[in-house]
C-alpha positions as CSV (number, residue, x, y, z in Angstrom):
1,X,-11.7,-12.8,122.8
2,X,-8.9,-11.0,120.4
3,X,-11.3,-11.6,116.9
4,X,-13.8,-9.2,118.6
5,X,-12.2,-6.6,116.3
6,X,-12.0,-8.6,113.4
7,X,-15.8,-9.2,113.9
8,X,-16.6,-5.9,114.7
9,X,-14.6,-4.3,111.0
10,X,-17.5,-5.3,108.3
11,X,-19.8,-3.2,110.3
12,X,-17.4,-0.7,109.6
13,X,-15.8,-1.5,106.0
14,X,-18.6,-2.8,104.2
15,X,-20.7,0.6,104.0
16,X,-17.7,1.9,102.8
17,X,-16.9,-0.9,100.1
18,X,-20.7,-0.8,98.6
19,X,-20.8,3.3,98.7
20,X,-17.0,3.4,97.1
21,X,-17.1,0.7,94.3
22,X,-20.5,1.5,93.3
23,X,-19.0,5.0,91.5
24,X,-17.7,6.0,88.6
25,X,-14.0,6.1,90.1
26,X,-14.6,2.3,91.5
27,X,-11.3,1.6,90.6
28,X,-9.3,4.0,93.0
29,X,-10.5,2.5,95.8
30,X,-9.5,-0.9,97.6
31,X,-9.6,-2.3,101.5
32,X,-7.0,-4.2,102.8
33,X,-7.4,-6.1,105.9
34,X,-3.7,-6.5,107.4
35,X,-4.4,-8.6,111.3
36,X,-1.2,-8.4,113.1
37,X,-0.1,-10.9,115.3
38,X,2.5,-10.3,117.7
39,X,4.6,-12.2,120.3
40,X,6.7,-15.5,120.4
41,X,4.0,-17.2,121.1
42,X,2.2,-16.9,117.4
43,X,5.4,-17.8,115.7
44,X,4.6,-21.1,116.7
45,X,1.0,-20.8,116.5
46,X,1.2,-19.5,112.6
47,X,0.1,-22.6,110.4
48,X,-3.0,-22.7,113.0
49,X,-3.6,-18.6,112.7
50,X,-2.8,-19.1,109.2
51,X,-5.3,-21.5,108.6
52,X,-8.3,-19.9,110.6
53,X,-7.7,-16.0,108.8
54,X,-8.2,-18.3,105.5
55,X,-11.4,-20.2,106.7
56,X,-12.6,-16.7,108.4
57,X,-12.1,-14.0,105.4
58,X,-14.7,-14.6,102.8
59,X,-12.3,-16.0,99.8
60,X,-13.3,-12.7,98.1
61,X,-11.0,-10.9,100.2
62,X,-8.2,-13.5,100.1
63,X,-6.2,-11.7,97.7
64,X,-6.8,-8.4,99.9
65,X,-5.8,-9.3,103.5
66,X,-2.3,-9.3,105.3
67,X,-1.1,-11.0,108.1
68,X,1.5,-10.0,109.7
69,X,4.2,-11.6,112.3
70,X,6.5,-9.6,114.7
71,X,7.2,-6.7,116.3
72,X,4.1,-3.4,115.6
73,X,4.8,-1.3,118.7
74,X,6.8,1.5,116.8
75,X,3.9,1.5,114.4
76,X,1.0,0.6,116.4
77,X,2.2,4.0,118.7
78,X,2.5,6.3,115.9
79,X,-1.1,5.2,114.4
80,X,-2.6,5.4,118.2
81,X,-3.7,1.8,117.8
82,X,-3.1,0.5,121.3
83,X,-6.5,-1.6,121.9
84,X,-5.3,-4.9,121.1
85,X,-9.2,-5.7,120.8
86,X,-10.3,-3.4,118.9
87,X,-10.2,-3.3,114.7
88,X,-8.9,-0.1,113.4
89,X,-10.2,1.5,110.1
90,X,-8.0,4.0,108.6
């Protein structure tokens, strides 16, 4: 299943959120979710993909999350982000 990184980031981000906005420089720090989706095959698939990152992302996070459509090998190499299942936290 390809959201196994998407459910796997929380575990990751939120100890970071909580620890991070809980200090006195709160405001220098933000997470932004970007989920790429790449190949022809989502271009046509984006109102669906579209529509289940909105019921799936708390609406807190709404205003903080990216999706993306296209091409990400150039950056996905230079990052070393080549597990398509896996959530990255940088």
């Amino acid at each position: 299943c390809k959201d196994f990184g998407a459910r796997m980031l929380p575990s990751w981000t939120d100890p970071f959120d909580k620890a991070l906005r809980n200090g006195k420089d709160a405001e220098r720090f933000e997470i932004v979710r970007i989920t790429v989706n790449e190949g022809w095959v989502t271009k046509l698939l984006t109102p669906f993909i579209v529509s289940g990152a909105k019921k799936n992302t708390p609406e807190k996070d709404h205003a903080n999350t990216l999706l993306y459509f296209g091409d990400a090998e150039e950056w996905r190499d230079i990052l070393r982000m080549h597990n398509i299942y896996t959530g990255y936290v940088f």
